[in-house]
RORO-641198 format. One record per residue: residue number from 1; residue in one letter; x, y, z of N, C-alpha, C in turn. Coordinates in steps of 0.02 Angstrom, whole numbers, plus 50000, padded with zeros to 5 digits. Last residue first. Layout:
# RORO-641198
<rec seq="NUM" type="A" n_X="X" n_Y="Y" n_Z="Z" ca_X="X" ca_Y="Y" ca_Z="Z" c_X="X" c_Y="Y" c_Z="Z"/>
...
This chain:
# RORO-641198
<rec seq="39" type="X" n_X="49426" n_Y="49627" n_Z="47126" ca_X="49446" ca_Y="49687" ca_Z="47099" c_X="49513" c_Y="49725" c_Z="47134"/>
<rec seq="38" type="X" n_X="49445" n_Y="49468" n_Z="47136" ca_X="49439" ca_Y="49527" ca_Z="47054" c_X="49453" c_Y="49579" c_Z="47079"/>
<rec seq="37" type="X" n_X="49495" n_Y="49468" n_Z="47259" ca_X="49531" ca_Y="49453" ca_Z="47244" c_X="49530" c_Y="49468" c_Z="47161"/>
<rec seq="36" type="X" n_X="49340" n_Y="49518" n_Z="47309" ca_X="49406" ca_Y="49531" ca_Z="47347" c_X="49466" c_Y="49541" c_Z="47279"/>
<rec seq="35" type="X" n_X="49265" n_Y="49409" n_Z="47254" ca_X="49259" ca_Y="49497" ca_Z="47247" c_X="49302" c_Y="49529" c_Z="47262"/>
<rec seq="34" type="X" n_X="49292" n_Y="49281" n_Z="47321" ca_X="49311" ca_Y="49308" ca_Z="47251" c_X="49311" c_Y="49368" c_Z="47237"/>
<rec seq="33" type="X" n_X="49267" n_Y="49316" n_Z="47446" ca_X="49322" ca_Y="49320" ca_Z="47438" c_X="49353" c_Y="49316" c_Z="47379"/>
<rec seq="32" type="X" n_X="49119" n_Y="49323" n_Z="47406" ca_X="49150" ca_Y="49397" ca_Z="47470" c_X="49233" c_Y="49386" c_Z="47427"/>
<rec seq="31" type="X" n_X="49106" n_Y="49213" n_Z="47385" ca_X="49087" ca_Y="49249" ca_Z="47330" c_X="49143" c_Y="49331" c_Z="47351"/>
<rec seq="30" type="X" n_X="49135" n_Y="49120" n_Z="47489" ca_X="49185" ca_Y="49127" ca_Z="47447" c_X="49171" c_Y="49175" c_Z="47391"/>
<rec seq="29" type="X" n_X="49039" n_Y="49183" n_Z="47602" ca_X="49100" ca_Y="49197" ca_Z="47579" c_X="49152" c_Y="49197" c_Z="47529"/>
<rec seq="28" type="X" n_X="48929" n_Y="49119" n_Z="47536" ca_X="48938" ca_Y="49180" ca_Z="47528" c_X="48993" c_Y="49217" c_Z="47540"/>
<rec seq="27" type="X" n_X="48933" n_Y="48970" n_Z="47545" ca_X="48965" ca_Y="49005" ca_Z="47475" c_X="48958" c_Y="49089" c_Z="47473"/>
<rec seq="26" type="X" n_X="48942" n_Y="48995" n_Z="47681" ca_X="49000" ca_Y="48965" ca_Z="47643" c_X="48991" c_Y="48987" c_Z="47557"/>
<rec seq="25" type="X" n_X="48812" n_Y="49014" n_Z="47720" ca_X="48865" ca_Y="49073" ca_Z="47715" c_X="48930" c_Y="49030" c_Z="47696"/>
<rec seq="24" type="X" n_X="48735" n_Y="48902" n_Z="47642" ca_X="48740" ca_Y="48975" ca_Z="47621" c_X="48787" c_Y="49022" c_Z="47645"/>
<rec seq="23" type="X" n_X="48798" n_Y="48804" n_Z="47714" ca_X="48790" ca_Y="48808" ca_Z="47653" c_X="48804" c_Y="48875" c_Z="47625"/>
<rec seq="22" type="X" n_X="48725" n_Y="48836" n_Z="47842" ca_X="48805" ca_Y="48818" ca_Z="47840" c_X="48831" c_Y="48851" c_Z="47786"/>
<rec seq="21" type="X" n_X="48588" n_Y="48830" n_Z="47807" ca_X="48642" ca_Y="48902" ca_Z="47825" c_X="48710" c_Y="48903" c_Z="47800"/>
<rec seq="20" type="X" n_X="48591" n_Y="48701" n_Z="47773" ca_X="48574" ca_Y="48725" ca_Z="47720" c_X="48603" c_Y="48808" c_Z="47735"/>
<rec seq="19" type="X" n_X="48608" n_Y="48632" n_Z="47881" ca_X="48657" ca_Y="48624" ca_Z="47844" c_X="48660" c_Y="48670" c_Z="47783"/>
<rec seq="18" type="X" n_X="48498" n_Y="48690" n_Z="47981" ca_X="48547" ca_Y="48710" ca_Z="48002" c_X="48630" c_Y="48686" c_Z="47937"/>
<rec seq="17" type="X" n_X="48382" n_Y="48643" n_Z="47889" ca_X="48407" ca_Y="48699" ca_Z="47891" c_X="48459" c_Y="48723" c_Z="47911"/>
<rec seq="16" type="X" n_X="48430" n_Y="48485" n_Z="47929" ca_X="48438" ca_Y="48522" ca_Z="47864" c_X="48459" c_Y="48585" c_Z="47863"/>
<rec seq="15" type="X" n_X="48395" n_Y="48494" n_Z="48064" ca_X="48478" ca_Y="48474" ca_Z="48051" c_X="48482" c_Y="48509" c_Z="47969"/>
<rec seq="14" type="X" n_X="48264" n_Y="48535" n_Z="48069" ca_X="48330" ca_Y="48562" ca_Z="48096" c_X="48383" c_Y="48576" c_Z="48078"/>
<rec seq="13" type="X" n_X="48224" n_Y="48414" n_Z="48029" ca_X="48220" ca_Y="48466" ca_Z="47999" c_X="48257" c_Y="48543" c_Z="48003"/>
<rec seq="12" type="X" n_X="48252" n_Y="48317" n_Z="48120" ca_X="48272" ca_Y="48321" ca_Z="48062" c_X="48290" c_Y="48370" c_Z="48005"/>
<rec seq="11" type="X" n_X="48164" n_Y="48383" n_Z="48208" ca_X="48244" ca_Y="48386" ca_Z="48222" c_X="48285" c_Y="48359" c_Z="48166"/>
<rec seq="10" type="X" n_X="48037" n_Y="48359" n_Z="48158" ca_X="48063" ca_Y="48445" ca_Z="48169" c_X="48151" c_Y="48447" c_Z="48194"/>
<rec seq="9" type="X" n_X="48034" n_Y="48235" n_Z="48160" ca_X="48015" ca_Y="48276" ca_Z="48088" c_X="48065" c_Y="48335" c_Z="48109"/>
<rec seq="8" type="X" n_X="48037" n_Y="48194" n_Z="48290" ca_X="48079" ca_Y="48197" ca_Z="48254" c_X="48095" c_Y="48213" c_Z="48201"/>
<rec seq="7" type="X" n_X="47894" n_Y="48271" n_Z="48329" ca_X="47967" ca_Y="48283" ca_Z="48354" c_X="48018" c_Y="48262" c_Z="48310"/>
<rec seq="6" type="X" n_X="47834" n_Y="48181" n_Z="48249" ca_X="47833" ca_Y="48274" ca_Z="48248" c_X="47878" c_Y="48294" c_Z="48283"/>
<rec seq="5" type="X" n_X="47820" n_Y="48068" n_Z="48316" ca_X="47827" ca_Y="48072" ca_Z="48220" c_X="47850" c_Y="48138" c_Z="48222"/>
<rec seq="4" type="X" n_X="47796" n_Y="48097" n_Z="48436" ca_X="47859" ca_Y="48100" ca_Z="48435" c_X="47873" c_Y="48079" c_Z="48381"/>
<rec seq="3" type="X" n_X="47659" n_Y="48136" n_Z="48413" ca_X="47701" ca_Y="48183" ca_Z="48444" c_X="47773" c_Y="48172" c_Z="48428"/>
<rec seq="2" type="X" n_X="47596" n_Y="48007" n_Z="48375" ca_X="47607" ca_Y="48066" ca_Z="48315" c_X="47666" c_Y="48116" c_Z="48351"/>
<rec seq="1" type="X" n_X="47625" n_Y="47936" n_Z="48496" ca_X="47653" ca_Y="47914" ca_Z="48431" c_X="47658" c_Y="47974" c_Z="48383"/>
């Protein structure tokens, strides 16, 4: 029971971090591609 509370914690948790990257290089591009397009 706790094992697979902790398993699915950690694939949940997963899924976040893996949305929260996403996230981050998406707005790091568009910063890339605003910088671009100021100067």
């Amino acid at each position: 029971m706790t094992g697979h509370a902790a398993l699915r914690y950690a694939g949940t948790d997963r899924k976040c971090t893996e949305s929260l990257y996403k996230l981050i290089v998406e707005m790091d591009y568009k910063n890339k591609e605003h910088l671009k397009s100021a100067s």
